[in-house]
Biopython code that builds the backbone (N, CA, C, O; Angstrom):
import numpy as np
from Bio.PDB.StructureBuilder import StructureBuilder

atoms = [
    (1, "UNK", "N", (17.675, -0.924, -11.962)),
    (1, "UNK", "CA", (18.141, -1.419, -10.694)),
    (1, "UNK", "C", (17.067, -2.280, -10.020)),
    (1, "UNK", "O", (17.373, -3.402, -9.617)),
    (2, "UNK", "N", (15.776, -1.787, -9.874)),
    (2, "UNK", "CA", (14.817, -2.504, -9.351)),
    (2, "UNK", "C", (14.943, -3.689, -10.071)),
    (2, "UNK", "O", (15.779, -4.520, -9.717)),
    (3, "UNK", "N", (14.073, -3.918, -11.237)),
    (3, "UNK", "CA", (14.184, -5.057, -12.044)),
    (3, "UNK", "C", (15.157, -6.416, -12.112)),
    (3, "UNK", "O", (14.889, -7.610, -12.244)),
    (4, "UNK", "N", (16.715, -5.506, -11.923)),
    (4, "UNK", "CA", (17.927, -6.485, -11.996)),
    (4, "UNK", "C", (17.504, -6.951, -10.560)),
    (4, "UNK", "O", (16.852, -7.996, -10.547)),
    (5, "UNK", "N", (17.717, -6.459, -9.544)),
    (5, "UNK", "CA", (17.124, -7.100, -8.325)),
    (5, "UNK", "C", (16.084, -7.315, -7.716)),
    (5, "UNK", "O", (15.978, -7.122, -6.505)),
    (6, "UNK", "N", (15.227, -7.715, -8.399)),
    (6, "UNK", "CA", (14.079, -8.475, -7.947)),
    (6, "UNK", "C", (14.188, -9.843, -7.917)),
    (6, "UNK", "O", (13.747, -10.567, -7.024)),
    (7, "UNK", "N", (15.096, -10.372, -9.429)),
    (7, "UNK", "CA", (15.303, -11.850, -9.175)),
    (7, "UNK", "C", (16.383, -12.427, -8.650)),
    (7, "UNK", "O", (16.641, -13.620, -8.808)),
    (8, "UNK", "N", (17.313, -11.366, -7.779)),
    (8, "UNK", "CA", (18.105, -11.727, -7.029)),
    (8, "UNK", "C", (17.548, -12.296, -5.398)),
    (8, "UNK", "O", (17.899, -13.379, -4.929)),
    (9, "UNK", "N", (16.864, -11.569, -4.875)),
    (9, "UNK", "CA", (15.820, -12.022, -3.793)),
    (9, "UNK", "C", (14.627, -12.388, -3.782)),
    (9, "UNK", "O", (13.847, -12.375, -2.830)),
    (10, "UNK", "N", (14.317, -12.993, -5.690)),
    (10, "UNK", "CA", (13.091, -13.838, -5.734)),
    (10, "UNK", "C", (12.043, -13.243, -5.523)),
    (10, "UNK", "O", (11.273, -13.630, -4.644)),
    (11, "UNK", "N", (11.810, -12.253, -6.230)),
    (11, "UNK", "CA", (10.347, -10.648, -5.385)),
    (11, "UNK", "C", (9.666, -11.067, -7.142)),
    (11, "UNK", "O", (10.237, -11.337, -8.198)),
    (12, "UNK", "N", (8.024, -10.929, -6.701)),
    (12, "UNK", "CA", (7.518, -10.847, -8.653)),
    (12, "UNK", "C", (7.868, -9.586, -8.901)),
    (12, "UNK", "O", (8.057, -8.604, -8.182)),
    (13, "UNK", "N", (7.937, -9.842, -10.370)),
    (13, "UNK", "CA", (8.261, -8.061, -11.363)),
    (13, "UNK", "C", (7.798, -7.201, -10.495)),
    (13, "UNK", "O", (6.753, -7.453, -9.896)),
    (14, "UNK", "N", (8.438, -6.131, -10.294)),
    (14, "UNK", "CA", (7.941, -5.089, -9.809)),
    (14, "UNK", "C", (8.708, -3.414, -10.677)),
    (14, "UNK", "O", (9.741, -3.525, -11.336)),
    (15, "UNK", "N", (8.281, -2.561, -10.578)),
    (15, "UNK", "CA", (8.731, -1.720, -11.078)),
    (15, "UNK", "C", (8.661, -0.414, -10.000)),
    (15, "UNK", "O", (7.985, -0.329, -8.975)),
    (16, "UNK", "N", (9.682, 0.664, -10.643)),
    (16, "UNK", "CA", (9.695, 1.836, -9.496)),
    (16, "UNK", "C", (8.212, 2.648, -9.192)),
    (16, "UNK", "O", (7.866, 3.221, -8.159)),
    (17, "UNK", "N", (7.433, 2.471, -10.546)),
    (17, "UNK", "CA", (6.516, 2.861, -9.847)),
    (17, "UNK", "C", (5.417, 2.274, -9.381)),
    (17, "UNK", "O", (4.433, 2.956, -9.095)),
    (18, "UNK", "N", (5.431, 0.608, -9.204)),
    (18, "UNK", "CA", (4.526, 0.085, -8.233)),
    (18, "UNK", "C", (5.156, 0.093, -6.661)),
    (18, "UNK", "O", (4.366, -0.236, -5.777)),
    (19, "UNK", "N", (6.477, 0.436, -6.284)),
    (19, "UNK", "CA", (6.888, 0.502, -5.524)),
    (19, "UNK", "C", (6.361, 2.247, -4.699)),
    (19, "UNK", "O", (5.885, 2.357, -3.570)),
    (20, "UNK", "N", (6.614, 3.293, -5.588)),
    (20, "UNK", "CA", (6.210, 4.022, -5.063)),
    (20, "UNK", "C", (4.188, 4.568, -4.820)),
    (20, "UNK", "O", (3.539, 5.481, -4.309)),
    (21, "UNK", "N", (3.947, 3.218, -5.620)),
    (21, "UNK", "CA", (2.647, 3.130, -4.934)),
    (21, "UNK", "C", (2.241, 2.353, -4.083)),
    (21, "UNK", "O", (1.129, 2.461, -3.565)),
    (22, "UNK", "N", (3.096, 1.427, -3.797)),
    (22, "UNK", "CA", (2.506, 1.060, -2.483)),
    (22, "UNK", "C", (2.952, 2.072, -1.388)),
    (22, "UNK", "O", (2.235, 2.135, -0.389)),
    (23, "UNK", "N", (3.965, 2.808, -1.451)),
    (23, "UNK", "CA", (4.820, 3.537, -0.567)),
    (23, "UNK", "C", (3.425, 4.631, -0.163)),
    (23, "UNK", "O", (2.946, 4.679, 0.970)),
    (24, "UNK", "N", (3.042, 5.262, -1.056)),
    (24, "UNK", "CA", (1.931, 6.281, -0.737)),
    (24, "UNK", "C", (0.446, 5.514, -0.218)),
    (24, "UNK", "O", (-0.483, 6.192, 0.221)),
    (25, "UNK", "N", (0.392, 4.419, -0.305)),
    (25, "UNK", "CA", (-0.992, 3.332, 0.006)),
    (25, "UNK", "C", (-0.747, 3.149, 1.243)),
    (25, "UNK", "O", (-1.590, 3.609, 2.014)),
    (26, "UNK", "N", (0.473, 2.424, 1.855)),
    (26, "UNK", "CA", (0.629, 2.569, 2.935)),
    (26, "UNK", "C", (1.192, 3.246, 3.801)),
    (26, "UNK", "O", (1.063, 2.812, 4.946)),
    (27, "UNK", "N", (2.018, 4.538, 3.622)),
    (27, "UNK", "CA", (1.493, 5.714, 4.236)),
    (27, "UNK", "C", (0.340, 6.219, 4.630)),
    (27, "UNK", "O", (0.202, 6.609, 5.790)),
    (28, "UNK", "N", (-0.707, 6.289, 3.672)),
    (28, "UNK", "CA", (-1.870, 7.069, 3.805)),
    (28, "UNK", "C", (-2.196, 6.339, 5.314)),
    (28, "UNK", "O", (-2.761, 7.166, 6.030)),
    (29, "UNK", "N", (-2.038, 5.251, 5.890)),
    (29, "UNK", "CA", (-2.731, 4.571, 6.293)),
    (29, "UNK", "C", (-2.702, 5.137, 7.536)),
    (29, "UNK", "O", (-3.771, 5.164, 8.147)),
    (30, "UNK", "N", (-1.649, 5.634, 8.096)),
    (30, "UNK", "CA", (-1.131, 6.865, 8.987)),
    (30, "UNK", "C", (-0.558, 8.548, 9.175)),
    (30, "UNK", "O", (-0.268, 9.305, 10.101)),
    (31, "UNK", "N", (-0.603, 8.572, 7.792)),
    (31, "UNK", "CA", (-0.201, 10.022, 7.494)),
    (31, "UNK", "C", (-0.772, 10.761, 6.957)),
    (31, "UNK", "O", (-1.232, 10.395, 5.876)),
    (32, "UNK", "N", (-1.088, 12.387, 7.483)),
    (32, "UNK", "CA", (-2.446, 13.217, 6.344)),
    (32, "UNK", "C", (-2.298, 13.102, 5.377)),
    (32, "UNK", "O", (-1.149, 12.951, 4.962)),
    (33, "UNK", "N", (-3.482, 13.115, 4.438)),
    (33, "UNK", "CA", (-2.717, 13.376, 3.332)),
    (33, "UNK", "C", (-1.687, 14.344, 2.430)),
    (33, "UNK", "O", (-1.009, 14.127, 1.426)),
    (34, "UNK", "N", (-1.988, 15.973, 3.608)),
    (34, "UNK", "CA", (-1.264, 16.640, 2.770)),
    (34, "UNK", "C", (0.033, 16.579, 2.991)),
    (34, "UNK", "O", (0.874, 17.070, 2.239)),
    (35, "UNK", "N", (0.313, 15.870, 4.217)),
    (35, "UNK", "CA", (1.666, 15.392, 4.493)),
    (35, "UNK", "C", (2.194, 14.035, 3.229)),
    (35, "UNK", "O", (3.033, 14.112, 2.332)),
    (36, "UNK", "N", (1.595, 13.252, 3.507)),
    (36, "UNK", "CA", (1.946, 12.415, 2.099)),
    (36, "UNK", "C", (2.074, 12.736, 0.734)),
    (36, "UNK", "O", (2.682, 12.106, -0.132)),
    (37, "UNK", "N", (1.320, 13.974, 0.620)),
    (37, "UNK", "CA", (2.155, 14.687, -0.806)),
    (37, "UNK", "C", (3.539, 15.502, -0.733)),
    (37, "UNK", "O", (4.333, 15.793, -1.627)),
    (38, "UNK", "N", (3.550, 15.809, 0.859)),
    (38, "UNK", "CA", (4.801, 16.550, 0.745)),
    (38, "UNK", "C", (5.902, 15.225, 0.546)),
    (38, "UNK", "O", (6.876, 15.196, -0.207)),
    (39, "UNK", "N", (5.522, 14.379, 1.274)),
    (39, "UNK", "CA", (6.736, 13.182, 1.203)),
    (39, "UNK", "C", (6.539, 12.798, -0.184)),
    (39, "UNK", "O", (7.448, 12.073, -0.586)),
    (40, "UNK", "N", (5.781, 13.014, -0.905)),
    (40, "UNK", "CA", (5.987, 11.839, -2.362)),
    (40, "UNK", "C", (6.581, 13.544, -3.526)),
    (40, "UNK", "O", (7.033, 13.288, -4.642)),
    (41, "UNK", "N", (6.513, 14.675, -3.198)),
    (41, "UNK", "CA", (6.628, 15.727, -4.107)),
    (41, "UNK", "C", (5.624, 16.249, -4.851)),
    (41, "UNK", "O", (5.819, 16.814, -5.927)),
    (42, "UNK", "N", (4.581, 16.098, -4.356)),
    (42, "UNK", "CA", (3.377, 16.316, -5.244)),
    (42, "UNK", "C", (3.022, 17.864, -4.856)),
    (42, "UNK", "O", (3.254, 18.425, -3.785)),
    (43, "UNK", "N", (2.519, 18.293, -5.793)),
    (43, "UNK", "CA", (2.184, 19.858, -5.508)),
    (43, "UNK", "C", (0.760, 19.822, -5.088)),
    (43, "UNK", "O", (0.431, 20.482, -4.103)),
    (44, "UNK", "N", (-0.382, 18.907, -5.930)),
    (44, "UNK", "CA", (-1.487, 18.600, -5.762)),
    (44, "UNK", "C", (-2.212, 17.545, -4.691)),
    (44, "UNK", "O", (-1.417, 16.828, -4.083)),
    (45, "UNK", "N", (-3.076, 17.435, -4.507)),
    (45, "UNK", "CA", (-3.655, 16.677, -3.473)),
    (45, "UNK", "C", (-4.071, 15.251, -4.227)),
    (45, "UNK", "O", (-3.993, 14.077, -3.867)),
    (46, "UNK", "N", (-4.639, 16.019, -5.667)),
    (46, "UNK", "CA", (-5.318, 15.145, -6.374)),
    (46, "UNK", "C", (-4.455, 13.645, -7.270)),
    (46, "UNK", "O", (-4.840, 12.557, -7.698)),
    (47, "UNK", "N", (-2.883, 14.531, -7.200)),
    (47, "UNK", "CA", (-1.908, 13.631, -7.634)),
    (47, "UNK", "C", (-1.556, 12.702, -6.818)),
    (47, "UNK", "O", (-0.947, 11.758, -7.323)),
    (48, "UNK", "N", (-1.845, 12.669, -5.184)),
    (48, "UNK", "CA", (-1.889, 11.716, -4.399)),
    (48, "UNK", "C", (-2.412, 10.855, -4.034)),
    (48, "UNK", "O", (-2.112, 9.795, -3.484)),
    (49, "UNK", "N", (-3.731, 11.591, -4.532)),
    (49, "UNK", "CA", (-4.874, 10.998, -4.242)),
    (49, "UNK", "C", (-4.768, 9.155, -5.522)),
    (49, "UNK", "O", (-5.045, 7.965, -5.370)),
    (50, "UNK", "N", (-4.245, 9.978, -6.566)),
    (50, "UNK", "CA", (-4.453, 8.308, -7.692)),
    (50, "UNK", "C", (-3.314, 7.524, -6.856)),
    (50, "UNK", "O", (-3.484, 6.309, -6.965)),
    (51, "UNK", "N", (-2.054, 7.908, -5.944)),
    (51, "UNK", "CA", (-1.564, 6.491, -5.251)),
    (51, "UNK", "C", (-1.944, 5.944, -4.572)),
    (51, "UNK", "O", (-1.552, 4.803, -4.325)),
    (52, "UNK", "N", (-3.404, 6.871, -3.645)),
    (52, "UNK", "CA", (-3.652, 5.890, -2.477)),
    (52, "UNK", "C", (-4.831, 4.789, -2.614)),
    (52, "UNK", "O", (-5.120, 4.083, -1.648)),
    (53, "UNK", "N", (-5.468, 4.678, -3.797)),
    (53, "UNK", "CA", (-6.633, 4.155, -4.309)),
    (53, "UNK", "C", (-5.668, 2.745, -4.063)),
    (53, "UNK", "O", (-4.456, 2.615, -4.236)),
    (54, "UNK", "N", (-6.955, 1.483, -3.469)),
    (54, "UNK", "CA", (-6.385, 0.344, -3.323)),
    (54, "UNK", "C", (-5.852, -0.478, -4.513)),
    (54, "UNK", "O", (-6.228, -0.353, -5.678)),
    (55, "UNK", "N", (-5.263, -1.021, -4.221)),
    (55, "UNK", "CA", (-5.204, -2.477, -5.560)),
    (55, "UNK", "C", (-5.678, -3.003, -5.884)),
    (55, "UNK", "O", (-6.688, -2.916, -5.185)),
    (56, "UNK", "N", (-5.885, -3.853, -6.737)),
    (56, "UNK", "CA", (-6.993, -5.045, -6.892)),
    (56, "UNK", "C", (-6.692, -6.115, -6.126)),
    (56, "UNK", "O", (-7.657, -6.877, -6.062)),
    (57, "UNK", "N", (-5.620, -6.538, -5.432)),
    (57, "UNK", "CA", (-5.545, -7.359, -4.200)),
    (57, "UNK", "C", (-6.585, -6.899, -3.213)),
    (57, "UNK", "O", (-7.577, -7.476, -2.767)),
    (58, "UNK", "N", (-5.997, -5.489, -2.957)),
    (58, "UNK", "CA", (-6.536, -4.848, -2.160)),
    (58, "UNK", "C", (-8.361, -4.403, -1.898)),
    (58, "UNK", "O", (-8.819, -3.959, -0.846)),
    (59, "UNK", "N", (-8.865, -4.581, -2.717)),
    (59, "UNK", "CA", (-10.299, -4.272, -3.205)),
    (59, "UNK", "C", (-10.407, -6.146, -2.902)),
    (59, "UNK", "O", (-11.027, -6.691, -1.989)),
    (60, "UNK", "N", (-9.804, -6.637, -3.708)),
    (60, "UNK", "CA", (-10.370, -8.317, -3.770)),
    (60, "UNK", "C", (-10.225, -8.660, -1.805)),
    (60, "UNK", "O", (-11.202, -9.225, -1.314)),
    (61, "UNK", "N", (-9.715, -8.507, -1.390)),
    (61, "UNK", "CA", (-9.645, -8.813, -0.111)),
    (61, "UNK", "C", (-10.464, -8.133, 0.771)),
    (61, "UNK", "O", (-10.747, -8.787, 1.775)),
    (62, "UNK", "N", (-11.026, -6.797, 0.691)),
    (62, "UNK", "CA", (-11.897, -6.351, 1.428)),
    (62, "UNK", "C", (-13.695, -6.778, 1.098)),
    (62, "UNK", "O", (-14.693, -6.499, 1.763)),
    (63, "UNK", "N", (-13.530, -7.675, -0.410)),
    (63, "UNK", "CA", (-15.111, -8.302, -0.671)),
    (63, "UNK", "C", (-14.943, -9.314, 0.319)),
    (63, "UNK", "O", (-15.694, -9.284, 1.294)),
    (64, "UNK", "N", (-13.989, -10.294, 0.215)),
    (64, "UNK", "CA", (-13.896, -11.857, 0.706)),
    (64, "UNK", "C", (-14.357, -11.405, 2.618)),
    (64, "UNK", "O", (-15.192, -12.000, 3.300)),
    (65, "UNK", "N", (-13.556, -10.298, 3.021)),
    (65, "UNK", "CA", (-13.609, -10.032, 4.701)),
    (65, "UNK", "C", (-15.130, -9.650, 4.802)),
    (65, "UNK", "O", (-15.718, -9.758, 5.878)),
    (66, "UNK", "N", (-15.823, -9.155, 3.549)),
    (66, "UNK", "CA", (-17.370, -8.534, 3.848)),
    (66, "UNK", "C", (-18.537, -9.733, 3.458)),
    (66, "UNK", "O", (-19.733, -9.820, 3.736)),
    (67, "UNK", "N", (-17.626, -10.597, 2.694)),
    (67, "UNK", "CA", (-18.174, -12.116, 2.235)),
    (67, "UNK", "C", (-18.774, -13.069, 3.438)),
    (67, "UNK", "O", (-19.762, -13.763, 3.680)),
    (68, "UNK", "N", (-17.546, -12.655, 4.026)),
    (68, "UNK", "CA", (-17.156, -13.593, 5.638)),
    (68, "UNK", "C", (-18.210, -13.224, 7.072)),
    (68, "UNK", "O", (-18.656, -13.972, 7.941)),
    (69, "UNK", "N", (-18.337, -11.914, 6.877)),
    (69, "UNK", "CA", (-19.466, -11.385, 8.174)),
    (69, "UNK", "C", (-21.013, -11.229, 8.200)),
    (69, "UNK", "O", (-21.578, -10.842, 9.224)),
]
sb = StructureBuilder()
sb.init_structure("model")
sb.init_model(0)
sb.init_chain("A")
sb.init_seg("    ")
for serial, (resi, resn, name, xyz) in enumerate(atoms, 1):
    if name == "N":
        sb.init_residue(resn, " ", resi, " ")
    sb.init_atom(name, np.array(xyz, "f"), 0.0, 1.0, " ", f" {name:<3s}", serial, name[0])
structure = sb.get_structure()
């Protein structure tokens, strides 16, 4: 389902589970974490812990902002 509609509204490849990692990345950004495992089903902390680690967008953009100051 994802896949078939991605190139219906023109989105790059994405798959269900880069979707549900950004979902837990940006959660974290406001929610405890042990609350964000209850929302994603995780029993562990540590299983949450590998969604909220940034991206490589995400990492590449926080050098360029530390580049900049």
């Amino acid at each position: 389902m994802v896949k078939k509609n991605t190139g219906v509204v023109k989105l790059p490849d994405v798959s269900p589970h880069d979707l549900r990692h950004r979902f837990g990345y940006r959660m974290a950004e406001s929610v405890p974490l042990h609350r964000l495992a209850q929302l994603m089903g995780h029993d562990s902390l540590d299983t949450t812990k590998l969604y909220i680690q940034g991206t490589k967008h995400d990492l590449q953009q926080a050098v360029e902002t530390l580049a900049w100051t």
